[in-house]
N, C-alpha and C positions, 0 to 999 in steps of 0.2 A: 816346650822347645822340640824341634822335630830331629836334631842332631844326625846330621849328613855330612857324609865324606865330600860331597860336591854343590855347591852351591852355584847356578848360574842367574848374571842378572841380564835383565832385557829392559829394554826402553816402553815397548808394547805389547799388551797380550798377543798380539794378531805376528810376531814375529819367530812364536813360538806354539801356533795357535794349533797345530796336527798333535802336537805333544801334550796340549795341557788340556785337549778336547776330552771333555766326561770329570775332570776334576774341578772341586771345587776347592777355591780360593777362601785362606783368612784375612782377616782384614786384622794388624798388627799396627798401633799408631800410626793411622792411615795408608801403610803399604801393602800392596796385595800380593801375599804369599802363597805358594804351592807347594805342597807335599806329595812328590811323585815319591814310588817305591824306594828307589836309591839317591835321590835327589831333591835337592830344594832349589825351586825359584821364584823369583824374587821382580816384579814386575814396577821398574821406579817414576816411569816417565818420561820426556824428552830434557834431553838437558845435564849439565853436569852438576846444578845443586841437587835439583830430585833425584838423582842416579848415585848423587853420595851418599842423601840422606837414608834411602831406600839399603843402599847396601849396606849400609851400617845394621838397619834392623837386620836384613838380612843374615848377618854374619850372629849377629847375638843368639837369633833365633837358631839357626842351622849348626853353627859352631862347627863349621866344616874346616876340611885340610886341606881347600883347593877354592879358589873365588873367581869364576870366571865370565867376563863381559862378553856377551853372546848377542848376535841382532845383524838386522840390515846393515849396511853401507851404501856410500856412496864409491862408485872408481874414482881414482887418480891416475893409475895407470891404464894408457890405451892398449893395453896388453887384456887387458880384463872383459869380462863381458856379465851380462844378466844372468843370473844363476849362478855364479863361480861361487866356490867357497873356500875360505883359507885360515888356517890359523898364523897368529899374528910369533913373529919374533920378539918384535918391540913395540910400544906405546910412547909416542907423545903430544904431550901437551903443545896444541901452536900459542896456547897463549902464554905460556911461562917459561917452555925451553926444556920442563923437566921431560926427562924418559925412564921407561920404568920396561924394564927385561921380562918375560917369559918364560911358560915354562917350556913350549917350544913352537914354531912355525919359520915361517917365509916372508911373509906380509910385513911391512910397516906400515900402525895405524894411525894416520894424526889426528888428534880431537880438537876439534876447531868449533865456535861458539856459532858458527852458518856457514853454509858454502849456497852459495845462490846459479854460479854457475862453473864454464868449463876453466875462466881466468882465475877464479878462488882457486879452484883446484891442480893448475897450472905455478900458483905459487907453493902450495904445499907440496908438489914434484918439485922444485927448482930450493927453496930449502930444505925440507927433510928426507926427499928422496922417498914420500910416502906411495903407495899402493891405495890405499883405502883410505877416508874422513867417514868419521861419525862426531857425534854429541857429546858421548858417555864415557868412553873406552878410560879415558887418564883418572876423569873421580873415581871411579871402580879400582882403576888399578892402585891409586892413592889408599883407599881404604886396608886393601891387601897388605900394601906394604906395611901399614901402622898395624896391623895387628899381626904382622908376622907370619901371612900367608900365604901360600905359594900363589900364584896370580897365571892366569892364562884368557886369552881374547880371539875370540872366532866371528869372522864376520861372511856374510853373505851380501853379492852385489846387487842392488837392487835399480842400480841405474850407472850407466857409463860415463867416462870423462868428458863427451863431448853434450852430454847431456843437461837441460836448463829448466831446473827447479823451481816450480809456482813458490810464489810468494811464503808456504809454510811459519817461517820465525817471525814474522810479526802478530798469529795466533796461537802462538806457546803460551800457555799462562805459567803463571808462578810455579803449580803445582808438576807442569810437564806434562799438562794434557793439551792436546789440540784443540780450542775453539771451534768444535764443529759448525755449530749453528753462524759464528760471522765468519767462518769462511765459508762456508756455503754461501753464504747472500752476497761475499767479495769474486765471488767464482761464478755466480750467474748470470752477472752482469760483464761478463769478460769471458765470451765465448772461442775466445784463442787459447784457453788452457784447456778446456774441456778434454781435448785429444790427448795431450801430455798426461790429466789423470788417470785417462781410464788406461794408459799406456803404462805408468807408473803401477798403478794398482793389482794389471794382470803381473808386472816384471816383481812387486814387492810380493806376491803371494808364490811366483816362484822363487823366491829367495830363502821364505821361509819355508819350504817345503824340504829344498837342497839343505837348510840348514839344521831341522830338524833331524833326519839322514842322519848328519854327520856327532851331532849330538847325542843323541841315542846310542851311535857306535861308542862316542867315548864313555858314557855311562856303562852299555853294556861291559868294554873291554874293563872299566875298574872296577867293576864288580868280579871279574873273571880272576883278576891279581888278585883281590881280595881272597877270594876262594881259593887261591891257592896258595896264598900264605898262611893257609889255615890245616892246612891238609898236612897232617904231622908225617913227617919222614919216616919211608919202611929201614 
């Protein structure tokens, strides 16, 4: 067990990919884990079953005091733009209703099972009043809650509200990986997304670049508390 004060989970290597460059990865009943210096992460998948199951090892493994869902987004609000990045207030679930608090931010995150375009995300402003949709954010934060851990969620924008999503959720497999090879061959033949990927692809690798940034800072700043709740009084 690598036992870390911090555990973050991610959907994709590639969302956390400046941070986990030179480190090798375990492979723990199929989820691939990192052991950075002060931190554990935890890489589950697309989706909120592999993003549950994932965190679960995750947390067994780490046995951290802090469980936090970190990765891409999509906007909701047309306030927002490519590269923004925010820590979440709250999470919720759009398929269940539940929400689940933070340990601090701005953002409200809503996890919805697809968002395809700017009208999906036109209803999650008009009900939950969200900022951000991803996949993951509610299982994560579910798992936190059952075991009693403080929970917090950071998202980076990786495309705008008024922006319209390739087909993606029809090549999720079970496990929350992308079907590379058939959507490649569904994308070749459909040379009107072409533009939107490589638009996507430059906006998702600034996402994660902003997002690492900010992760790092949090890592560094707990390790700085840590150090000096250590430091005995003159």
């Amino acid at each position: 067990m690598a036992h870390k004060a911090i555990a973050i989970m991610i959907a994709m290597r590639s969302e956390l990919a400046p941070l986990l460059r030179g480190v090798r990865p375990q492979q723990v009943n199929g989820v691939e884990l990192f052991e950075l210096e002060n931190a554990a992460v935890g890489v589950g998948g697309i989706g909120r079953a592999p993003a549950r199951r994932a965190a679960e090892e995750l947390v067994q493994w780490a046995q951290p005091e802090i469980l936090i869902a970190a990765g891409i987004a999509g906007a909701v609000s047309p306030q927002l733009r490519v590269g923004d990045v925010g820590w979440a207030r709250e999470v919720v679930d759009a398929r269940t209703g539940d929400r689940y608090g933070t340990r601090h931010g701005d953002w409200l995150v809503a996890t919805a099972d697809s968002v395809s375009g700017p009208a999906d995300k036109r209803i999650l402003m008009e009900q939950y009043g969200a900022d951000v949709v991803d996949m993951e954010s509610a299982a994560i934060a579910s798992v936190a809650r059952e075991h009693g851990i403080e929970f917090a969620a950071v998202k980076a924008v990786s495309d705008e509200a008024e922006f319209i999503m390739p087909p993606f959720s029809q090549f999720i497999e079970e496990n929350g990986k992308l079907a590379i090879g058939r959507l490649a061959a569904h994308m070749a033949v459909r040379p009107q997304w072409w533009s939107t990927l490589v638009r996507l692809r430059a906006n998702s690798r600034l996402a994660a670049v902003n997002l690492c940034t900010v992760v790092e800072h949090l890592i560094q700043e707990h390790v700085g508390i840590a150090r000096e709740e250590k430091v005995p009084l003159a």
